[in-house]
N, CA, C and O of each residue as an XYZ file, in Angstrom:
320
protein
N     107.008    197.777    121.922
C     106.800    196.367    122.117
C     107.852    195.633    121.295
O     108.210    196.090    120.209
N     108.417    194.364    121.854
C     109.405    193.968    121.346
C     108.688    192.704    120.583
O     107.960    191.844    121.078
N     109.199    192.886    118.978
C     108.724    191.722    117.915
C     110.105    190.989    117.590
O     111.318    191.144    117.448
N     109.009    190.045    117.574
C     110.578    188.704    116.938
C     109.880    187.868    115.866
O     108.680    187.644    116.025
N     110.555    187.346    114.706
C     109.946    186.524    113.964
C     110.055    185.296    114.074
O     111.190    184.880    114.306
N     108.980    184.338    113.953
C     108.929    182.901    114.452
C     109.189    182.308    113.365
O     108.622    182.458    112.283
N     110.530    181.240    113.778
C     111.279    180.902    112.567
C     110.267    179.282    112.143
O     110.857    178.286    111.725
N     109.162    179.297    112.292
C     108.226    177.881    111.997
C     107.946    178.230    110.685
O     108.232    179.218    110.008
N     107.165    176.949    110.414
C     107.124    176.758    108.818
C     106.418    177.873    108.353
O     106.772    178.469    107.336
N     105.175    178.291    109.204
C     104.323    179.104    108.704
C     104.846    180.511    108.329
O     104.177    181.300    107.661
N     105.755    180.704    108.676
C     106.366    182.325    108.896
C     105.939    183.299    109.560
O     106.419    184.432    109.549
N     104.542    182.732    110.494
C     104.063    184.287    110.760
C     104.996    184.847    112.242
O     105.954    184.371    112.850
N     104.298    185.871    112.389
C     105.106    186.957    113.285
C     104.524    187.023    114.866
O     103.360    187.357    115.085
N     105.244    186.750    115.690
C     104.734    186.575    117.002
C     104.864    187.782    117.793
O     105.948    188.133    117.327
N     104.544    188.796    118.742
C     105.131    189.652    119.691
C     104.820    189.237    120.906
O     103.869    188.607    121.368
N     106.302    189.945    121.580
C     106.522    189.444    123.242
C     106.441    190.914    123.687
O     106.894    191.904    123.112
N     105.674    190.820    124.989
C     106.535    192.126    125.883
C     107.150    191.893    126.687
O     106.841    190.908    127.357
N     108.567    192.815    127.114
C     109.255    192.143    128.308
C     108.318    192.936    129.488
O     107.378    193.725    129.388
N     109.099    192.285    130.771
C     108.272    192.413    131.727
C     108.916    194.132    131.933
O     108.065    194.933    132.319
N     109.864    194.505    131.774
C     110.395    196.127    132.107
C     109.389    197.212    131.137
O     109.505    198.412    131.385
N     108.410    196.782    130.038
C     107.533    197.235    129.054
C     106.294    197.034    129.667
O     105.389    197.583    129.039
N     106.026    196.594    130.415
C     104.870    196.450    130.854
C     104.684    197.460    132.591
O     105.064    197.450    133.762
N     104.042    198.022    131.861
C     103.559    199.245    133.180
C     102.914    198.256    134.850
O     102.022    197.409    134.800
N     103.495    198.589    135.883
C     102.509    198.034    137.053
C     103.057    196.667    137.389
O     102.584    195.946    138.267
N     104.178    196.340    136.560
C     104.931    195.163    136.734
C     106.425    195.266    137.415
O     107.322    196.033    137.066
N     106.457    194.453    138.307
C     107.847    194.160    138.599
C     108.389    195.453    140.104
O     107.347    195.934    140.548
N     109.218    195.832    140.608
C     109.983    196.733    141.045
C     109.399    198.346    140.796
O     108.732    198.992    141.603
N     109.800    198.735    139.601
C     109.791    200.081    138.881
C     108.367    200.392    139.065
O     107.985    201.468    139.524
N     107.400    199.211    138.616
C     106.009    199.488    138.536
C     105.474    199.815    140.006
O     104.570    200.603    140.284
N     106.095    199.176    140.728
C     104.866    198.794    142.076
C     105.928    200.641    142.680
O     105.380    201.307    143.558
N     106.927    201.018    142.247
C     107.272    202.620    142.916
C     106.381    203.349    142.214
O     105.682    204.126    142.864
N     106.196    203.275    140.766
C     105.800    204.168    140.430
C     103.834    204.529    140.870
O     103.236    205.604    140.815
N     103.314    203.138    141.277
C     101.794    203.170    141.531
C     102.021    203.874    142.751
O     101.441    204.958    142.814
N     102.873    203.468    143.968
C     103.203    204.079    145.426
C     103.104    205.297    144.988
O     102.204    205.979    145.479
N     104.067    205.962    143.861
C     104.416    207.608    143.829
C     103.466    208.360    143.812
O     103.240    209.251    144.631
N     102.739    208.029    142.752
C     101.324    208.545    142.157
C     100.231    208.398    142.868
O      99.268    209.128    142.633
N     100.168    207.276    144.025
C      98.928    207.019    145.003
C      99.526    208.190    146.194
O      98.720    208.991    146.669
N     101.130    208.219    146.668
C     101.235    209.504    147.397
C     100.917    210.844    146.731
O     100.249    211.735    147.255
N     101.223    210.867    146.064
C     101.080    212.393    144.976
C      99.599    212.587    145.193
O      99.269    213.655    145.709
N      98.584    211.655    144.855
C      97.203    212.109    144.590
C      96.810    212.459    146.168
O      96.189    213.485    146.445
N      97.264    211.437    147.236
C      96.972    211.593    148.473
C      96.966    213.152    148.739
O      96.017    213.902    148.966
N      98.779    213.489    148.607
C      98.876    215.250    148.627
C      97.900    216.241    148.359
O      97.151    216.890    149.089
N      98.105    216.199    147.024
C      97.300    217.054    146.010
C      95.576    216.942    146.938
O      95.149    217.980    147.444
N      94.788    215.695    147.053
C      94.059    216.196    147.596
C      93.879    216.820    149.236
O      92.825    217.339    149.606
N      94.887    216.697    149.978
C      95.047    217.798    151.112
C      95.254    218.777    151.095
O      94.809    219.598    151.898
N      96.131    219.045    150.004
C      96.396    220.670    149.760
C      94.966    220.574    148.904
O      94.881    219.347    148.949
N      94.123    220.865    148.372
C      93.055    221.402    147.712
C      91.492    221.062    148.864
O      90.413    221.540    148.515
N      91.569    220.405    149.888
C      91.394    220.359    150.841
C      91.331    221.638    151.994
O      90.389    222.234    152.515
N      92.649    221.732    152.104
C      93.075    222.888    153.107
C      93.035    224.380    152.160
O      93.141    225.504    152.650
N      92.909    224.161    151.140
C      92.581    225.623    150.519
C      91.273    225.715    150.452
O      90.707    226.762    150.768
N      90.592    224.606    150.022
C      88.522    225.022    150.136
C      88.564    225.698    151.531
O      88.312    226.886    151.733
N      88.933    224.740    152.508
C      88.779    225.196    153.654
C      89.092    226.253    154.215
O      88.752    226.467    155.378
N      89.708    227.008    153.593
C      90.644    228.421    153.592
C      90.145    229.418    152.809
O      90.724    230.489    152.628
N      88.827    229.035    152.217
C      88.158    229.582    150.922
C      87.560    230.879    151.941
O      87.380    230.402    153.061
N      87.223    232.256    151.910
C      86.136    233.347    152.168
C      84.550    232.509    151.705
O      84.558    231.519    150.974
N      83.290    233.096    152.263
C      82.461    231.927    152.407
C      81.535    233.181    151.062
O      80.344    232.907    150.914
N      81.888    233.997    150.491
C      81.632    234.703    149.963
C      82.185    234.053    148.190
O      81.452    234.071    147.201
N      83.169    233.700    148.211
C      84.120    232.667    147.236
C      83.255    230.846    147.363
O      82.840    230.257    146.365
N      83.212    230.568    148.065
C      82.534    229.302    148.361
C      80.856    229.132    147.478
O      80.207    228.371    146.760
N      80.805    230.628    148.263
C      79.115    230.866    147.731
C      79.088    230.675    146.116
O      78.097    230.145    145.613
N      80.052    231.057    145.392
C      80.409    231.888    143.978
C      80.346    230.614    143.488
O      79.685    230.492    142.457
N      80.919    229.502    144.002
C      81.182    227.845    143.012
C      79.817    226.903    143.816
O      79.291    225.873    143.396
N      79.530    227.609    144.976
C      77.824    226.821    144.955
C      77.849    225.808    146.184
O      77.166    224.784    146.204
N      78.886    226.281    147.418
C      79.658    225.380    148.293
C      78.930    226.601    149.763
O      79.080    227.815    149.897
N      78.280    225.746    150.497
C      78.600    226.266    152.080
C      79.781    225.960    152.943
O      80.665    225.107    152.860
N      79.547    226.836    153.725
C      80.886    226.698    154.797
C      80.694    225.108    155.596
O      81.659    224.402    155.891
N      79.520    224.805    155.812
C      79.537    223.142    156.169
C      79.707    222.397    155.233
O      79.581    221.205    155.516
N      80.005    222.688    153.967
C      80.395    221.694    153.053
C      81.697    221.948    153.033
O      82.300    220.992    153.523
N      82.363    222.747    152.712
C      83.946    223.213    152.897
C      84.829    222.422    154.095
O      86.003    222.052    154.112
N      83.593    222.312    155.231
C      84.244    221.827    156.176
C      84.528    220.543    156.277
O      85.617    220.148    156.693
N      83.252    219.508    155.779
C      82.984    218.608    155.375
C      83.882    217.987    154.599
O      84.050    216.768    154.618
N      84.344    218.573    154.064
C      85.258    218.013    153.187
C      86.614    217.858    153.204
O      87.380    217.045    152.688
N      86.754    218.869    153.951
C      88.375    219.641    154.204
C      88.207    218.126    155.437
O      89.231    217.444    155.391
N      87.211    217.607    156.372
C      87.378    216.787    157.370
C      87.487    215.563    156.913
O      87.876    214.780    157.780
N      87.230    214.947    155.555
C      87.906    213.654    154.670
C      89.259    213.435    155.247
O      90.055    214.330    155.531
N      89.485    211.862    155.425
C      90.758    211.927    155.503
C      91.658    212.021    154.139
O      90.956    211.946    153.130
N      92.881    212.151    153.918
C      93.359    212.341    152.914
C      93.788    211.007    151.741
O      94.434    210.997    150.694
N      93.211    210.167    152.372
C      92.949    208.834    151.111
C      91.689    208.285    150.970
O      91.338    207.203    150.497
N      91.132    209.098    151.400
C      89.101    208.911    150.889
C      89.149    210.197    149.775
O      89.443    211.385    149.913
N      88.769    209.480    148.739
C      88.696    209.733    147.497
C      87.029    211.028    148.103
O      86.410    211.674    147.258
């Protein structure tokens, strides 16, 4: 965070942030929320298409039926 001292009588000390310090702001911010909202999108299709790819014997083991596997794997891939 960028500090500057406030040259008023009182002396005390003010801080600014620029807008490039501030996360979710500006250009840089609004790619980087896109990146990370595609990334999570991914990540949950691929973990998706592997439940779904699971032996129902493996499924059984973490407490999952094959209609839940399916169920799920049938989410679209930006429903949380």
């Amino acid at each position: 965070m960028a500090q500057s001292m406030n040259d008023g009588m009182n002396g005390s000390m003010s801080t600014r942030t620029d807008a490039r310090e501030r996360p979710g702001q500006g250009i840089g911010g609004t790619l980087v929320v896109l990146f990370d909202t595609v990334a999570t999108w991914n990540e949950r299709r691929r973990q998706r298409r592997a439940l779904e790819a699971l032996p129902d014997h493996l499924l059984q083991d973490i407490g999952l039926s094959r209609a839940d596997a399916v169920t799920e794997a049938d989410k679209p891939f930006w429903q949380g």
